[in-house]
C-alpha positions as CSV (number, residue, x, y, z in Angstrom):
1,X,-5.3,3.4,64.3
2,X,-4.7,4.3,60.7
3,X,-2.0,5.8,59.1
4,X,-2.4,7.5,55.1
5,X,0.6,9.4,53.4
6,X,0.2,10.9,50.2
7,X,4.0,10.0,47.8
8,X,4.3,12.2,44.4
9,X,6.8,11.0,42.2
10,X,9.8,13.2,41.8
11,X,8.3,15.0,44.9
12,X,9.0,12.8,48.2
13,X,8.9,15.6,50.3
14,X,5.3,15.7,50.9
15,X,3.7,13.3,53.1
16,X,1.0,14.2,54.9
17,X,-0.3,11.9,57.5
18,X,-3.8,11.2,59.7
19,X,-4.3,8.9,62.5
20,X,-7.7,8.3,63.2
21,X,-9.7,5.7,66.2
22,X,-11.0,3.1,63.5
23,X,-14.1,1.2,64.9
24,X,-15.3,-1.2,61.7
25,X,-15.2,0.9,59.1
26,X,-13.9,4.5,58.4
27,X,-14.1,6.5,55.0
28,X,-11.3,9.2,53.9
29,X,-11.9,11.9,52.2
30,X,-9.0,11.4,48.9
31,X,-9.6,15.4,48.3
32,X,-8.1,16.2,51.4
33,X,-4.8,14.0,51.3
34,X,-5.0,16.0,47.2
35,X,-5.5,19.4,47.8
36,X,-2.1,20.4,49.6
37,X,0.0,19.7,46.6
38,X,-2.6,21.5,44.3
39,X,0.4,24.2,44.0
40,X,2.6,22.3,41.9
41,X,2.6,23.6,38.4
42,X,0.0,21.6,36.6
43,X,2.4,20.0,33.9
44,X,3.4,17.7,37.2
45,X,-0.2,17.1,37.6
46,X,0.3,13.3,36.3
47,X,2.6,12.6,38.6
48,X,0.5,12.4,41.2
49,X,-0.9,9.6,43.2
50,X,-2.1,8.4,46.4
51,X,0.0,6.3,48.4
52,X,-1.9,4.4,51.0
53,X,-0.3,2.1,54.5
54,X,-2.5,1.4,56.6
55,X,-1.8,0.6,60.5
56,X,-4.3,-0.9,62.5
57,X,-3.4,-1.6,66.3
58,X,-5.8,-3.5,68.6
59,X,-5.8,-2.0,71.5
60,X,-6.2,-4.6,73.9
61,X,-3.6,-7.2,72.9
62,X,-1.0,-4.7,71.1
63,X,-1.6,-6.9,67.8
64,X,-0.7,-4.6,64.6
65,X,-1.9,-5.2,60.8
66,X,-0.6,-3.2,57.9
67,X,-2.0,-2.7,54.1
68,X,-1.0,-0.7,51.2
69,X,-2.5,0.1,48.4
70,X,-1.6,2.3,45.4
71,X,-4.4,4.6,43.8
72,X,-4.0,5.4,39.6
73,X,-2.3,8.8,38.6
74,X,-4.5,11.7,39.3
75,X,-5.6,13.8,36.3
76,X,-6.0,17.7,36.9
77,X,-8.9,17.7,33.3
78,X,-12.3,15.6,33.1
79,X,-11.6,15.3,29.4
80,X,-8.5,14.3,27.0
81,X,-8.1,15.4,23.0
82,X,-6.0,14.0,21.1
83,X,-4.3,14.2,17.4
84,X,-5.1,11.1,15.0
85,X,-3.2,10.8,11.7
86,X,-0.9,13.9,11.6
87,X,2.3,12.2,10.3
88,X,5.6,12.1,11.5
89,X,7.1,13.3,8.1
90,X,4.5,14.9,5.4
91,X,5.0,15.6,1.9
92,X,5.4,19.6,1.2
93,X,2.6,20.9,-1.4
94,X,-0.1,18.0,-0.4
95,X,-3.4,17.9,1.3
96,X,-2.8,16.4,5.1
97,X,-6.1,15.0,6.4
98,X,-6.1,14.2,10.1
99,X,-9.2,14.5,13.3
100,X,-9.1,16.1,16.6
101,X,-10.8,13.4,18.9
102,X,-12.2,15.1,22.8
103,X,-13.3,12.6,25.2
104,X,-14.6,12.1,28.5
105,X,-12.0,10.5,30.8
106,X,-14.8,7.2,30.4
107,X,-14.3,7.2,26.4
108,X,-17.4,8.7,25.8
109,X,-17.2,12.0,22.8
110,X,-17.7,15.3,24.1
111,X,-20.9,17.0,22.3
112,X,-20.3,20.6,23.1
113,X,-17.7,23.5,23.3
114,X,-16.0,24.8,20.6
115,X,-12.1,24.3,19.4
116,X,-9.5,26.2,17.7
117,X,-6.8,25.1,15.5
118,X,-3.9,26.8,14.9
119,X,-1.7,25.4,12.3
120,X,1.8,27.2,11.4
121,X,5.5,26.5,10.0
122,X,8.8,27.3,9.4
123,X,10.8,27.3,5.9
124,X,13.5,24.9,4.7
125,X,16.0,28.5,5.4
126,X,14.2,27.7,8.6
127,X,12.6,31.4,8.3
128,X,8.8,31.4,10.0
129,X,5.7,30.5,7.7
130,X,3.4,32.4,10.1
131,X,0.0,31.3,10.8
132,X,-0.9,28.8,8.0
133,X,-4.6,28.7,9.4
134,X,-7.0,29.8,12.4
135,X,-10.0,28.1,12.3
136,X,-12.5,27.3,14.8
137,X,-15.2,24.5,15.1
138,X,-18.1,23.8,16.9
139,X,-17.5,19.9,18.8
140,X,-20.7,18.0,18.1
141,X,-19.8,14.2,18.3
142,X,-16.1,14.8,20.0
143,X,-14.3,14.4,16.4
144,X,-13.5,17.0,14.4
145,X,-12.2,16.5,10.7
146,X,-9.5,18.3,9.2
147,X,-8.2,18.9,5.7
148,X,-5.1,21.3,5.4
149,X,-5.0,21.8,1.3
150,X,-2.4,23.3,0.3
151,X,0.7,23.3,2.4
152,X,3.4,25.3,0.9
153,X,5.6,23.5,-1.4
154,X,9.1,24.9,0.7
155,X,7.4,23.8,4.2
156,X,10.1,22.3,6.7
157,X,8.3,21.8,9.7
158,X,4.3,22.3,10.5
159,X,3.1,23.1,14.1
160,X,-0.4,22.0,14.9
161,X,-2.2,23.6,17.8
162,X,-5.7,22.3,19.3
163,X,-7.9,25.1,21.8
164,X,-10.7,23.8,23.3
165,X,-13.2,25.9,25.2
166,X,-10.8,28.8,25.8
167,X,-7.8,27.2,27.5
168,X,-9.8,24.4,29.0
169,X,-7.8,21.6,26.7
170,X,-4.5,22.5,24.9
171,X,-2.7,19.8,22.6
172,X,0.3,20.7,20.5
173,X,1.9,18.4,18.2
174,X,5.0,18.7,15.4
175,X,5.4,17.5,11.3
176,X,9.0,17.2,9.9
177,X,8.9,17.4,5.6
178,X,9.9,13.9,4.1
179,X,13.6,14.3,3.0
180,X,14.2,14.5,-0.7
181,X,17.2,16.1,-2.3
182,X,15.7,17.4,-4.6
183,X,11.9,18.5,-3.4
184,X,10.4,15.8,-5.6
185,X,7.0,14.3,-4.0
186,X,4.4,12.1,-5.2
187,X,1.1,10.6,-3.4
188,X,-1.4,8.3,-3.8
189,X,-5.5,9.5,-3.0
190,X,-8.4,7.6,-3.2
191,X,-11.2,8.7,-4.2
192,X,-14.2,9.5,-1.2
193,X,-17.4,7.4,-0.9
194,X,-16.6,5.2,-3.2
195,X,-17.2,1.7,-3.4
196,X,-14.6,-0.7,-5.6
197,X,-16.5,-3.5,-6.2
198,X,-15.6,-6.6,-8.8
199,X,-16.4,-6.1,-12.7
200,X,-16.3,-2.2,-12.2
201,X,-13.6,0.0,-12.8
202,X,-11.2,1.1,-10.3
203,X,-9.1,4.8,-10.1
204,X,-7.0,6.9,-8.1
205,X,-5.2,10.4,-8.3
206,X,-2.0,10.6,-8.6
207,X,-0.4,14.2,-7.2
208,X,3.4,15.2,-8.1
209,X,5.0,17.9,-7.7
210,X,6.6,19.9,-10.4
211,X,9.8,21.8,-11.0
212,X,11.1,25.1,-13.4
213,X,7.7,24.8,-15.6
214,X,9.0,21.7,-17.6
215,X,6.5,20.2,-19.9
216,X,7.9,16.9,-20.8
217,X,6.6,13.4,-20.5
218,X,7.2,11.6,-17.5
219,X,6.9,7.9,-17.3
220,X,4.9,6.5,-14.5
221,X,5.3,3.1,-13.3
222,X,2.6,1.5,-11.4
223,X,2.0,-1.9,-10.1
224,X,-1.1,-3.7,-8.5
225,X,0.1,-6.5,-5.9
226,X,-2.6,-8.1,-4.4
227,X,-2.4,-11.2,-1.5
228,X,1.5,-11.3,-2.7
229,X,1.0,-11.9,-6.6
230,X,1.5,-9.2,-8.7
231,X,-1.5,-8.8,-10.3
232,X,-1.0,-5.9,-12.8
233,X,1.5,-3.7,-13.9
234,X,2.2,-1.2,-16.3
235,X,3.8,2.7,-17.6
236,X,1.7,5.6,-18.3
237,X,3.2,9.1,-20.1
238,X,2.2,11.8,-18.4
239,X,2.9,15.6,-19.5
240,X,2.4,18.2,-17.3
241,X,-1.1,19.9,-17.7
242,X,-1.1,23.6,-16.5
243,X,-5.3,23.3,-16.4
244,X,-4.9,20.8,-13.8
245,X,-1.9,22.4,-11.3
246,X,-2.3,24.1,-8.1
247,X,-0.8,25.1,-4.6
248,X,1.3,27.0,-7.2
249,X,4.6,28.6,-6.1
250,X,7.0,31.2,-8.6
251,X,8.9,32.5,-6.3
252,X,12.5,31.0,-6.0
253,X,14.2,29.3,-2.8
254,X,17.5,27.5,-2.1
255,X,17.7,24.4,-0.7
256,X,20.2,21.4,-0.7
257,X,22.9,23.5,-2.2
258,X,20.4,24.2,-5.7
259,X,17.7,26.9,-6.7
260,X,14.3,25.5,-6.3
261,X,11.8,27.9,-8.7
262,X,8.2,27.6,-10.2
263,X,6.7,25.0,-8.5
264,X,3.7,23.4,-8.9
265,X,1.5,20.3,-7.9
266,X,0.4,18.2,-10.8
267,X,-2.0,15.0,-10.7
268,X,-3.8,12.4,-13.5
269,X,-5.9,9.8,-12.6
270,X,-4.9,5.8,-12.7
271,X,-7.6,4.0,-14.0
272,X,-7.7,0.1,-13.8
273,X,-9.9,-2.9,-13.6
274,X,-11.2,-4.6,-10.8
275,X,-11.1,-8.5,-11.0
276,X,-12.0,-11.3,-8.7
277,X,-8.1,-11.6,-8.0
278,X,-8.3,-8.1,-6.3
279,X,-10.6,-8.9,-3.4
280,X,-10.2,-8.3,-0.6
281,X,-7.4,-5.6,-0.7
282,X,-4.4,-4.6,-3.3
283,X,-1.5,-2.5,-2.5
284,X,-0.8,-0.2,-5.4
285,X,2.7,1.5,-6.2
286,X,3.2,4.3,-8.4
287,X,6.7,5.9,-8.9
288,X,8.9,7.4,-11.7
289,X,12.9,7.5,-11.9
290,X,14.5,11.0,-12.4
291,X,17.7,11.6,-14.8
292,X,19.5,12.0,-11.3
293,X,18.3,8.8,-10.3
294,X,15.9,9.8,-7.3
295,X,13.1,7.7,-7.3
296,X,10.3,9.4,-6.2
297,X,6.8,7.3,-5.5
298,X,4.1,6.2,-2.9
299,X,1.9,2.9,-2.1
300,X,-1.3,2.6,-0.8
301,X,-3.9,-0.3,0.2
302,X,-6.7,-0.2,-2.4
303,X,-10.0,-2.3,-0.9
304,X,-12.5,-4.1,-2.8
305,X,-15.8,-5.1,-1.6
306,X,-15.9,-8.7,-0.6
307,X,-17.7,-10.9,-3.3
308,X,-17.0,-14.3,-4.1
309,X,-16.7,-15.2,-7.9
310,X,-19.6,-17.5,-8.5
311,X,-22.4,-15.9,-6.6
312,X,-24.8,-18.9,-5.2
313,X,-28.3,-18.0,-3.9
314,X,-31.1,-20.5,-2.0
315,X,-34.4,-19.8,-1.2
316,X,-37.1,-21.5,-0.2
317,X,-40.7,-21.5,-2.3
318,X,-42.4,-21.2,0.5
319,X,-42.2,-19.1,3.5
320,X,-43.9,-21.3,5.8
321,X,-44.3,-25.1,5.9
322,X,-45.5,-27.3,8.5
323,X,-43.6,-30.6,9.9
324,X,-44.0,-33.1,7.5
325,X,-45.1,-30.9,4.2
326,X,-42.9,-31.1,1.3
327,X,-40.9,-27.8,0.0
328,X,-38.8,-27.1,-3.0
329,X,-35.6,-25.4,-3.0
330,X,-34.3,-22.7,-5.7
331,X,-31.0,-22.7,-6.1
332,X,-29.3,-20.1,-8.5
333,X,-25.4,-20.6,-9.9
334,X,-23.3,-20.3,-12.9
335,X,-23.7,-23.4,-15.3
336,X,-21.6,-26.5,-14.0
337,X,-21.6,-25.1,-10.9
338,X,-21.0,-28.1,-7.8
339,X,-23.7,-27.1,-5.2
340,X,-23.7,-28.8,-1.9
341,X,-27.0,-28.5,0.4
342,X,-27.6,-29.4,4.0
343,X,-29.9,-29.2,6.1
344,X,-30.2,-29.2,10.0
345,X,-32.1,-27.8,12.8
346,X,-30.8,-24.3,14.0
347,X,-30.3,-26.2,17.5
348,X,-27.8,-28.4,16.3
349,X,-25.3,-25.2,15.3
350,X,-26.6,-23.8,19.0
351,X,-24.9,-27.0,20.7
352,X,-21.3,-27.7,18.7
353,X,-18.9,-25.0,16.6
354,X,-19.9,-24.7,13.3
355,X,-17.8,-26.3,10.8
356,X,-19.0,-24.5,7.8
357,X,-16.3,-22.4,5.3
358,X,-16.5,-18.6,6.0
359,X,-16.6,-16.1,3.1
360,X,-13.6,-14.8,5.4
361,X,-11.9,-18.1,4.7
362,X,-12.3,-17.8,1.0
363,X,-11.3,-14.3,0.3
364,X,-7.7,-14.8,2.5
């Protein structure tokens, strides 16, 4: 005889049980043991799992054997979404890029339905924003991307909402703004589809935001740190450019105990060599010091594409050559270069680990 109870955590109350005359082997359906506790409200749904003892009593000699055996938490969806890269604290007046992701429960994308997303906020006088956007988007590959461009400057908090299909899927998820005392942001953005490569030049934008419509220069300090050296450093005077501000804002707010008015978001572009030094990845800072103090500024990892500085190249003359036939090698190198050849049969790397220096290795 066999015994099954079904345990629910936080709800011990329901245990249903079956006995059944076992001869080898018997199969259970798991839906039935599921579907009396299908009531519960479906946030609990999680919480739900099979929890299997098994009796088995010989009949004859009175012998008894017991099993038990735990199943994984039962989901009440066939598919999960998910927010990727919304930050815990964002900077008011800046672009936030993040993706939805849908999945099967298997990790495979979901390739059809459509999604909404909802995005609103609440002021720094903690007064609603309203609906920020409503957009919707047709799922193709089971990611969808997402640029929110201009967040208002006097944003507290941002709520993000994801729809899919109509209710099917619902995820919800929450931004604080950074602190600063005195709304003062800057960020870093690299530029898209870009490749930085050694010998070329390298740039990013620099956004900042921008009080009371003042016009005079700030000094920017940046610095290029790369594998722990610093590697490049240096000021650049910027004045504020009215051609090249946006996400605008006259109107006039209080917050921290002072009257924030006529904001703006400013940006210039940092422009800087690539050198062999840089490879494979630099982390850039950029910041400036207010008359208060407040240092406002941002990092980010800057990638170069992985080159070693004295390209070698060796090719054979000939494509084909038979055992015993001579060949000649080319080999191609800046002048004095130190080139070291050898030569072995590809079995020999098949049999032992290959000792030979990785580009990897030489980049760090």
């Amino acid at each position: 005889m066999a015994c099954f109870s079904l345990q629910i955590v936080l709800i011990s109350n329901v245990t249903p049980e079956m006995a059944k005359e076992v001869t080898g082997c018997v199969e259970i359906n798991a839906r039935e043991l599921v579907d009396p506790v299908t009531e519960y409200p479906a946030y609990k749904t999680n919480n739900y799992y099979l929890q299997i003892q098994a009796t088995f009593t010989e009949t004859s000699t009175g012998v008894k054997l017991k099993e038990n055996a735990r199943s994984p938490n039962m989901v009440e969806k066939s598919k999960t979404m998910s927010f990727t890269n919304i930050p815990q604290k964002f900077k008011p007046g800046f672009p936030i890029t993040f993706k939805i992701r849908i999945n099967h429960l298997d990790g495979k994308p979901v390739t059809t339905g459509r999604l909404t997303l909802e995005v609103s906020g609440r002021r720094f006088n903690k007064r609603s924003l309203g609906t920020l956007i409503r957009q919707t988007y047709s799922v193709k590959n089971g990611l969808i991307y997402v640029i929110f461009r201009n967040v208002p400057i006097y944003t507290d908090t941002l709520n993000f909402k994801a729809n899919y299909n109509f209710g099917q899927l619902e995820k919800r998820q929450s931004s604080k703004a950074l602190y600063s005392p005195s709304l003062s942001y800057l960020t870093l953005v690299l530029p898209e589809n870009v490749t930085a490569k050694v010998g070329s030049k390298g740039s990013l934008n620099v956004l900042y935001t921008v009080h009371n419509d003042k016009l005079e220069e700030i000094p920017f300090h940046y610095k290029i740190l790369c594998k722990g050296n610093l590697i490049l450093s240096g000021v650049i005077k910027v004045a504020r450019d009215r051609r090249l501000s946006s996400n605008r804002n006259q109107r006039s707010f209080t917050y921290n105990g002072r009257t924030i008015q006529r904001t703006s978001v400013n940006k210039f572009e940092l422009k800087f060599n690539i050198t062999q030094e840089m490879v494979p990845s630099c982390r850039i800072l950029v910041y400036y010091i207010k008359k208060d103090k407040e240092t406002v500024g941002d990092s980010i990892v800057f990638d170069v594409e992985d080159k070693l500085e004295n390209q070698v190249s060796v090719d054979f003359v000939d494509a084909h050559k038979r055992p015993g036939q001579k060949t000649k090698i080319v080999m191609k190198a800046k002048p004095g270069s130190r080139v070291a050849i050898s030569a072995l049969d590809k079995s020999v790397l098949f049999l032992r680990d290959s000792e030979d220096v990785t580009k990897e290795e030489v980049c760090g």
